[in-house]
VOMARBA-875211 format. One line per field, with one value per residue (C-alpha): residue number from 0; x, y, z. Coordinates in nm, 4 decimals, padded with zeros to 6 digits. Example, Ala and Ser with C-alpha at 12.3 -4.5 7.8 and 13.67 -1.06 7.14 Angstrom:
% residues 2
pos (0,1)
x (01.2300,01.3670)
y (-00.4500,-00.1060)
z (00.7800,00.7140)
END
This chain:
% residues 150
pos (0,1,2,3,4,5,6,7,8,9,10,11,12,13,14,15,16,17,18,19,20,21,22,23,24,25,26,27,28,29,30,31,32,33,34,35,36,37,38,39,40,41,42,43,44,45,46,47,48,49,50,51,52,53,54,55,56,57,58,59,60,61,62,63,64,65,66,67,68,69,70,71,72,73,74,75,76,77,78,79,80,81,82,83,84,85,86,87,88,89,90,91,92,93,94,95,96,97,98,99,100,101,102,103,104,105,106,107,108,109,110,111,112,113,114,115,116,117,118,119,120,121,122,123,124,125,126,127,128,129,130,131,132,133,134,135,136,137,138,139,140,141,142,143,144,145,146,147,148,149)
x (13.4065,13.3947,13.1095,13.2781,13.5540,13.3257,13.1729,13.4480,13.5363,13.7920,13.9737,13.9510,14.3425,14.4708,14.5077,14.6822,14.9762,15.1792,14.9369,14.9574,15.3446,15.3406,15.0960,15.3041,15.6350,15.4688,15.3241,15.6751,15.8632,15.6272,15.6082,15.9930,16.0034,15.7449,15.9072,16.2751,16.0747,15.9186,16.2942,16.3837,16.0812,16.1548,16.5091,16.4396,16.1217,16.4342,16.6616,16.4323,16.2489,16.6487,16.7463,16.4517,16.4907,16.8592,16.8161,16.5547,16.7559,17.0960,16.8935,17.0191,16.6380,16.3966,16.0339,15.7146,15.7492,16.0957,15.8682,15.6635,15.8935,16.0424,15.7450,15.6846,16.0401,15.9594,15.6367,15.8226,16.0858,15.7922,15.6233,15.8651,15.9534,15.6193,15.6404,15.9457,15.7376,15.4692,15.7724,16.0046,15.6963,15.6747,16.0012,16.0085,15.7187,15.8564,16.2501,16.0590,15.7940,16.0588,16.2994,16.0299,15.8741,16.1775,16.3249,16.0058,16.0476,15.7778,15.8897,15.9911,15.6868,15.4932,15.7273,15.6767,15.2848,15.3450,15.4874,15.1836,14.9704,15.1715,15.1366,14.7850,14.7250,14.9965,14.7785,14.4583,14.5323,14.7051,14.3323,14.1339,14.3596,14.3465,13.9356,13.9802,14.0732,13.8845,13.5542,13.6989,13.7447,13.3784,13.2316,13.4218,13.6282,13.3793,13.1007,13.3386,13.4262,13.1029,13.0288,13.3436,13.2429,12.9584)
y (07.3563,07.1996,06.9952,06.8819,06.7376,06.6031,06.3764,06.2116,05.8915,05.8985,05.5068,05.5512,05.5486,05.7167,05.4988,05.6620,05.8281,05.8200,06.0435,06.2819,06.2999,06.3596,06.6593,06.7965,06.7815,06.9358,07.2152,07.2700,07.3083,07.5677,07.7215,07.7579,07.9056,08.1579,08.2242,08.2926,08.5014,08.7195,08.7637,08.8813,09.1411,09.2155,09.3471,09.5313,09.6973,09.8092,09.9104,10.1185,10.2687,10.3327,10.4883,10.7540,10.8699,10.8862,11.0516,11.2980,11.3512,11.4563,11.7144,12.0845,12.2261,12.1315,12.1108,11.9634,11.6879,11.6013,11.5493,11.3390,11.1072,11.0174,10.9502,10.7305,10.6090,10.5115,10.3522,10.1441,10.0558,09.9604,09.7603,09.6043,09.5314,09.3681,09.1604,08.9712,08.7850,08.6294,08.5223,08.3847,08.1861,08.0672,07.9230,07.7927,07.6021,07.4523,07.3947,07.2219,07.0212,06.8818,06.7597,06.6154,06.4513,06.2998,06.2349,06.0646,06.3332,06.4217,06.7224,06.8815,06.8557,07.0158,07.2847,07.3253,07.3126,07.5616,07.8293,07.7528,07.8421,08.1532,08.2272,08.2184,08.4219,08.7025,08.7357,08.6823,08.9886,09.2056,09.1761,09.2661,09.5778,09.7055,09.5884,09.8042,10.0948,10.0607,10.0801,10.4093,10.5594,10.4568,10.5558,10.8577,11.0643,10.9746,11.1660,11.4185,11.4908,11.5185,11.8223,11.9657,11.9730,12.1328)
z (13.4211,13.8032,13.6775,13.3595,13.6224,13.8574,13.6251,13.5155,13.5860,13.8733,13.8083,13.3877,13.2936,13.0441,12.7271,12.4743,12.6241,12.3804,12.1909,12.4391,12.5202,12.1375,12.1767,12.4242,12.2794,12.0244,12.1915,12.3852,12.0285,11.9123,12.2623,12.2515,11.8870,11.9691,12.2514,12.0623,11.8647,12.1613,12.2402,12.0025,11.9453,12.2954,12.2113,11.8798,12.0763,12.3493,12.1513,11.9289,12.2321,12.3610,12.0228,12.0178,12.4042,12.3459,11.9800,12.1292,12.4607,12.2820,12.0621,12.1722,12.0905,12.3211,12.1844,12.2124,12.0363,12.1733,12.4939,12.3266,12.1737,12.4959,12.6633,12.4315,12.3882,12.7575,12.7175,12.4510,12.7058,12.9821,12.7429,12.6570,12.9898,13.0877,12.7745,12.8726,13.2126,12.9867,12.6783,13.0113,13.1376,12.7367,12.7489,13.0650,12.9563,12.6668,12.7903,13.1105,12.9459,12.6644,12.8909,13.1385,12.8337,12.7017,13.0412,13.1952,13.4990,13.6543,13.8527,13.4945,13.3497,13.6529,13.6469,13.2640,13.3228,13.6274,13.4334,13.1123,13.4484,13.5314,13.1716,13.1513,13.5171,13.3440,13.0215,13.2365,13.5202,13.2212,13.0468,13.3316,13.3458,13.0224,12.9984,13.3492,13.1660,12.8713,13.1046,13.2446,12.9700,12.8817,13.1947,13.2805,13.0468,12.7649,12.9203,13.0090,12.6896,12.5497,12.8303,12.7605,12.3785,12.4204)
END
C-alpha cells in the first residue's frame, strides 16, 4: 500500500472531480440509509433483549432456563450496545460528507472521512477480538475437551 502511494505522481491534479463528489454523495446517501436502518435494528434488538430479562425476571419460579434467558437477554442488550458506535460513526459519515459535498466545506468532509476512519478502526479492533477468541478456543478449550472426552 505505502508503495502504491509513493509512486504516484505528487503535482497530477485531480481531473474529474465532479465524478468523484458524485461518488461520494453517493456513498453518503447509502451510508445514511444503512445507517437508519442499524437504528432501528439497534432498538428492536433492545427492546427485545429488555422484554425477555423483564419477562423472565417477573416470573415467580425460578429455573434454569430463566437464568439463561437473561443472560442472554443481557448479551442482547451489550450487543446491542456495541453496535450503536460503528452505526453513529455510519451516520456521521454520511450527514458530514453530504453537507461538506454540497457546501464545498472542507472541514465537513474531513470530519465525515474521520468518522469512515473511526468506522473502519471499530470493525477492524472488534475483528481482531473475536479472531482473538476464536484462536482460544482453538488452542485451548479445544484440546481440553478432547481430554476431558476421553
Amino acid at each position: 500500500m505505502e508503495n502504491y502511494e509513493n509512486n504516484q505522481p505528487e503535482d497530477k491534479p485531480i481531473n474529474d472531480e465532479n465524478e468523484i463528489k458524485t461518488y461520494l454523495l453517493e456513498t453518503s446517501k447509502w451510508g445514511k440509509f444503512l445507517a437508519i436502518v442499524g437504528y432501528v435494528g439497534i432498538a428492536i434488538l433492545a427492546i427485545l433483549a429488555l422484554c425477555v430479562v423483564v419477562g423472565f425476571t417477573t416470573r415467580g419460579i425460578r429455573t434454569n432456563e430463566d437464568s439463561r434467558m437473561r443472560f442472554f437477554g443481557i448479551l442482547y442488550l451489550v450487543i446491542a450496545f456495541v453496535y450503536y458506535f460503528p452505526v453513529n460513526f455510519l451516520y456521521k459519515f454520511a450527514i458530514q460528507m453530504r453537507e461538506g459535498l454540497e457546501s464545498d466545506n472542507k472541514q465537513s468532509v474531513t470530519s465525515g472521512f474521520q468518522n469512515l476512519k473511526s468506522l473502519f478502526r471499530f470493525i477492524g479492533i472488534v475483528t481482531i477480538v473475536i479472531l482473538s477468541i476464536y484462536a482460544f478456543l482453538l488452542i485451548i478449550v479445544l484440546p481440553l475437551s478432547l481430554l476431558v472426552a476421553k
